[in-house]
N, C-alpha and C positions, 0 to 999 in steps of 0.2 A: 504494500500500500504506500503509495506516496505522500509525503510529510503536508502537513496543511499550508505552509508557504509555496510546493510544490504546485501545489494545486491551485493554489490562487493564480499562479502563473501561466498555469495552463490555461485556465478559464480568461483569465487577462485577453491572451492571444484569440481565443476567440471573438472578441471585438474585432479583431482586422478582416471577421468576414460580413460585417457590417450590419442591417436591417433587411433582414428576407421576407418577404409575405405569404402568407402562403401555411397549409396546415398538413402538410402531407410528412414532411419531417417530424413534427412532436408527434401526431399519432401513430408513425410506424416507430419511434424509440418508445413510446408507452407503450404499444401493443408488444414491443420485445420485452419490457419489464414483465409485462404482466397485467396492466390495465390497470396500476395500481390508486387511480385517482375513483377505481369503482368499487374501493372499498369504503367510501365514506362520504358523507353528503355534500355538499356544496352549496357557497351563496360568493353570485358573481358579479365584479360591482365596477363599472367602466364611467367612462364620463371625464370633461376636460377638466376639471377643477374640481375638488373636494372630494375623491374616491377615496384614499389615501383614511381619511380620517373618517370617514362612512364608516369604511371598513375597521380601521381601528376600534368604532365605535361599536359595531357588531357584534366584536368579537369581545372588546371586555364588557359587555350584556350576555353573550352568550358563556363566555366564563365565568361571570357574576353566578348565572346561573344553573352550574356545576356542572360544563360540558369541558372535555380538555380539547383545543380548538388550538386547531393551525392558522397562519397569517401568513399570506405570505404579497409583500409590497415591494415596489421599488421607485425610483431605484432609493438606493442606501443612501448618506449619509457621513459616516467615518468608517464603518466596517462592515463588509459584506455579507455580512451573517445577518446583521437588523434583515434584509428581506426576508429570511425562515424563522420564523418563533410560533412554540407552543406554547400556551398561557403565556404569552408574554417571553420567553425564556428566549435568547438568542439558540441560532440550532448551534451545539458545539463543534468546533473546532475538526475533532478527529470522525464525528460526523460527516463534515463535510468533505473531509479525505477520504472516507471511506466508500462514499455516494458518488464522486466524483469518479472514482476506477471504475464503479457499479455501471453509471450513464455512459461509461467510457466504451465498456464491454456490449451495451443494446446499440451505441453508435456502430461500433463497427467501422467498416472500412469505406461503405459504401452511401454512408450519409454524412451530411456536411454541416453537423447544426449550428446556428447562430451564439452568442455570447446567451440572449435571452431565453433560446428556446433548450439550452442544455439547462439553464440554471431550473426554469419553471420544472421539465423531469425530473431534475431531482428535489426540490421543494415536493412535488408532489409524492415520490418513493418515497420520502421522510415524514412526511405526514400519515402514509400508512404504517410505517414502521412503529412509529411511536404509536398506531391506534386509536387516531385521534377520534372525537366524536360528529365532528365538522371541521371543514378548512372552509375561511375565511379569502376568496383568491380576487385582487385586484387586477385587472385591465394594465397589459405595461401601456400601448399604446395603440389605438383606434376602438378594435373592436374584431371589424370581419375577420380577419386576419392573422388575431395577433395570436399566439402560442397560447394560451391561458384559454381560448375560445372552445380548444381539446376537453374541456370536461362536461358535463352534463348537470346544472346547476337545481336547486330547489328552487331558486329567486335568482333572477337578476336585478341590475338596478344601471340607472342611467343617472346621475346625478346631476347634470348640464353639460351643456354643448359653446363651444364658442370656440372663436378661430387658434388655432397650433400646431404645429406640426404639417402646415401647410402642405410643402413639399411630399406628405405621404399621403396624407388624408382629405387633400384639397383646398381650394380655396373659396370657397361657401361654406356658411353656416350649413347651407340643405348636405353638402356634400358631406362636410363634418360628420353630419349627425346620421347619414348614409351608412360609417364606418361605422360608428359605436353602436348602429341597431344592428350591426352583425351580431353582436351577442345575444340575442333576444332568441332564444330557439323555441322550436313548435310548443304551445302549449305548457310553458312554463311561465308564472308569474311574473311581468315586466313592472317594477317601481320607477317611476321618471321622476323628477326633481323638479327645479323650474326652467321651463325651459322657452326661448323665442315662440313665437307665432311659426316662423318656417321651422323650425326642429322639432317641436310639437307633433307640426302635420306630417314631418318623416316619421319621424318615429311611431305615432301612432298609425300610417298606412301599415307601417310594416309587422308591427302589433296584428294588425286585425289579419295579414294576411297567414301570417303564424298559428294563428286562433294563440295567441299569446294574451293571456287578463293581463290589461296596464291601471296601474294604479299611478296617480299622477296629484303633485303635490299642489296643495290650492283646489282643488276638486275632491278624489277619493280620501284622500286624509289632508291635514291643515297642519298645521304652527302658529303658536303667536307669541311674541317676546312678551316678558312682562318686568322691566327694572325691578320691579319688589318682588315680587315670586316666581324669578326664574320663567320657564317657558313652557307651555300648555301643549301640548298635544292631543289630536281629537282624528283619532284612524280611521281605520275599515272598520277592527269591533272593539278596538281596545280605545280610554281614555285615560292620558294621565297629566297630571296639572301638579304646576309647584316644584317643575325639571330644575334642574340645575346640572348644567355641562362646564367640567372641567376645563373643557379646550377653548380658551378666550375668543373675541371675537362673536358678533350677534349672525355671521353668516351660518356659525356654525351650528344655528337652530335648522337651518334647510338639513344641514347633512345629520343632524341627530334624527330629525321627521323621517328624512329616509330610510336611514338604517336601523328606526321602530318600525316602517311600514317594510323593509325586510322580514323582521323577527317574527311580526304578526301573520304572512302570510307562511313564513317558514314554522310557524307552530301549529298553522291549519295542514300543514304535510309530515306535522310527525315530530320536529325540534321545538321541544316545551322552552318557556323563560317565565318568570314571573316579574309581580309589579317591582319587590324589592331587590333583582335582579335587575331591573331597568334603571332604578333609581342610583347604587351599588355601581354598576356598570359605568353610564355614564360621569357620573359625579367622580371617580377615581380614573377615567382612560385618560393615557399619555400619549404624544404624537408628536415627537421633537419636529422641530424646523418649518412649523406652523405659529406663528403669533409665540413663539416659544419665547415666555421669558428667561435669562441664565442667569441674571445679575440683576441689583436693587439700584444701588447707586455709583452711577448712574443706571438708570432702565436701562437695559442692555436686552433687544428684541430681535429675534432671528425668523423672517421667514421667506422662505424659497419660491413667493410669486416668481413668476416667469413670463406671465403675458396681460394683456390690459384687464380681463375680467379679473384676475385674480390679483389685481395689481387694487382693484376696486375696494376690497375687504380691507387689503392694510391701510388704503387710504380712510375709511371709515374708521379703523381704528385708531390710527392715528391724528385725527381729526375730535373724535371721540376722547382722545387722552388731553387734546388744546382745550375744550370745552373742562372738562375737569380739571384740569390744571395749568388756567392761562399762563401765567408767570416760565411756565415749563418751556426750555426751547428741544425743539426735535433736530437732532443729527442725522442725516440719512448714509450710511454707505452701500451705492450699487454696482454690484457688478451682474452683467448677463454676459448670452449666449449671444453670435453674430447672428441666427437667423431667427432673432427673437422679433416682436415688435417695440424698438427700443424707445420709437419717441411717442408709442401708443400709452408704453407704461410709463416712462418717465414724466409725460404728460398729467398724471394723473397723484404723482408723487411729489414732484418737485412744488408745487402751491404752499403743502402742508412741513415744507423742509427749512428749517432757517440756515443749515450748516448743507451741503453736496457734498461729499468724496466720493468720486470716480476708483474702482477698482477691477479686476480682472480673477477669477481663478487659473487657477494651474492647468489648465486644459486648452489645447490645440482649438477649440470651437469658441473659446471668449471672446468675446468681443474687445478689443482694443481701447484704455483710457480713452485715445485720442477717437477713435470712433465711436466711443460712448459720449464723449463731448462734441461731437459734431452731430450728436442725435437730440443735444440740446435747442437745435435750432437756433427760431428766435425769442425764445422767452426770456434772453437776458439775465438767466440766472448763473451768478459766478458758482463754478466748483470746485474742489480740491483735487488733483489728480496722484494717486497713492497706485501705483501699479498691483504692487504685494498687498495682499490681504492683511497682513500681521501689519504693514506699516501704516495701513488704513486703519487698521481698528485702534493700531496707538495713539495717531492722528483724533480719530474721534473722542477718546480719552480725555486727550488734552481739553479740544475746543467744549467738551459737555461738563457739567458742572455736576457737583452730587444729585440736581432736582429735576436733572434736564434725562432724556428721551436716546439712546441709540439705536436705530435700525436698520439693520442690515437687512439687505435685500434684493431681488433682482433674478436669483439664481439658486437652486437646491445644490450645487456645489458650491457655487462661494460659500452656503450656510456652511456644509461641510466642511470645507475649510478652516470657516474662524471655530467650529465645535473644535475640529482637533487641535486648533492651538490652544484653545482654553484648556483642555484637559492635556495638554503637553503630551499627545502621543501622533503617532505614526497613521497616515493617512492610507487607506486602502484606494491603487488606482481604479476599481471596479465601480464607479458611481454613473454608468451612462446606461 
């Protein structure tokens, strides 16, 4: 068996055979395992913005109450392991040495599989082995297409649509949301989120042509924030009032609505939860590099939007922190991707920033200080430009004061990034 740095290295290398589409590779390395992903149920949960913490969301409810449940998300963060956990647990180490010869041996000679589609394989063999009672499986990217679409879900779920990943998935909303109703399969329960007027009418043709039941938020089940008592929920058949979610942020009521109107259709097919499992659940799930706070004073806030919808929530929140605390100044550090929409988000950023630093992560795909400042246009806002992440966040140190705001932003690797300088360890290059 090859040592777990081995392995990492191997898996590495498969990134150079880049984003394949297509499902014919995972199902013939799962059907060599053994179908292992049809030993245990499923909830599938795809969408441009907020899957991630859906799913998070799902799953410490369905661990609240008392199923030992697989997760498996990406991409990572500082360590490649975050995308497999049971309860919570990273998958360990010599686990994933040992899975990795496993996937090695159903590839074979004869198939070429991608970075994403060896990793989901073995996520999924590992959740059998451990015997879990549900996995928990996130959308890497689209939908029709994407490796994760290989299983056979109790629920799916669409959480929004909006423009990303152009280059694979299109450039319309209609076309977007074309891709992510690939997951929706015949006759399984479709949960939508909030979604446009054109993404809606995709997704629900394809719904009805599926005879797929869509349950859709603002119509079969609701949400409503409430500043004093937390957030109301009113489903298909369950109500519950006086929520309270751990993951900051008022958007994150859509993605809790969702991922109650999963559980509830998932318990009409057999996976029980109760009220003090939802309450339990929610009120304790963790989901780093979302609205993540690390540090008091100053705020020190990490999250990995990446395009203008998502670019939307920090700006509410951070808008949300001026109104609470005028006197407060917010420092923003962004770094993106070059085929992001840079002056869509930084449009929507920069109003609520007193301080800019311009940054980059350590990846061939970032986007350029000097190109991130020529995406400033003309709004006339001066920036900081800090190429290094580490010199950026020191930079922002300086300029913020104990009462004031830092957020980092723009990119789930640069979050990456400044997490592992904070904790002084060693970055895995696996985050794409």
């Amino acid at each position: 068996m090859m040592s777990y740095p081995a392995s990492i290295e191997f898996l590495y290398g498969l990134q150079r055979r880049g984003i394949k589409l297509g499902l014919e590779t995972i199902e013939t390395m799962l059907a060599r395992l053994g179908r292992p992903h049809d030993r245990y149920p499923t909830l599938h949960i795809g969408g441009t913005n907020g899957k991630g913490s859906t799913a998070a969301m799902a799953a410490a409810v369905l661990q609240a109450a008392g199923h030992r449940v697989g997760l498996y998300t990406s991409p990572h963060l500082v360590d490649f392991r975050e995308r497999i956990r049971v309860n919570g647990n990273l998958i360990p180490e010599d686990c994933v040495s040992e899975l990795t010869a496993r996937v090695q041996d159903a590839t074979g000679l004869t198939l070429e599989p991608t970075f994403f589609e060896f990793t989901t394989a073995l996520a999924l063999q590992y959740f059998a082995d451990r015997e879990v009672d549900v996995a928990v499986i996130e959308v890497g990217m689209g939908g029709r297409y994407d490796a994760t679409s290989a299983i056979a879900p109790l629920v799916s779920a669409i959480t929004n649509v909006a423009l990303d990943h152009q280059e694979y998935l299109g450039s319309t909303v209609g076309a977007v949301a074309f891709e992510k109703a690939g997951i929706i399969k015949r006759g399984v329960p479709v949960v939508a989120g909030r979604l446009c007027p054109e993404a809606a009418g995709v997704i629900g043709r394809i719904a009805s042509e599926r005879k797929a039941p869509l349950f859709r938020l603002g119509a079969e089940f609701r949400v409503a924030a409430d500043p004093l008592e937390g957030f109301r929920y009113d489903g298909v058949r369950e109500t519950h009032t006086g929520l309270s979610c751990a993951l900051p942020g008022a958007h994150q009521f859509d993605n809790a609505a969702c991922a109650l109107a999963m559980l509830e259709l998932a318990a009409a097919r057999g996976l029980p939860h109760s009220e003090d499992s939802v309450r339990q659940g929610l009120s304790t799930v963790r989901w780093e590099g979302r609205l993540e706070i690390v540090e008091r004073h100053p705020l020190l806030v990490l999250d990995g939007a990446h395009n203008p919808a998502a670019a939307e929530a920090v700006a509410a929140y951070l808008a949300g922190h001026r109104r609470a605390h005028p006197d407060s100044r917010i420092v923003a550090v962004v770094g993106m991707m070059r085929d992001k929409d840079r002056e869509g988000f930084l449009r929507l950023i920069l109003p609520l920033s007193d301080e800019v630093i311009l940054t980059q992560a350590q990846t061939a795909r970032a986007a350029s200080v000097q190109e991130l400042c020529a995406s400033l246009g003309e709004r006339g806002h001066a920036a900081h430009l800090a190429p290094l992440p580490g010199d950026a966040l020191s930079l922002a140190r300086r300029l913020a004061s104990s009462e004031d705001l830092i957020c980092v932003t723009g990119s789930l690797m640069l979050v990456g990034e400044v997490k592992a300088l904070l904790r002084g360890c060693v970055l895995s290059p696996l985050r794409g």
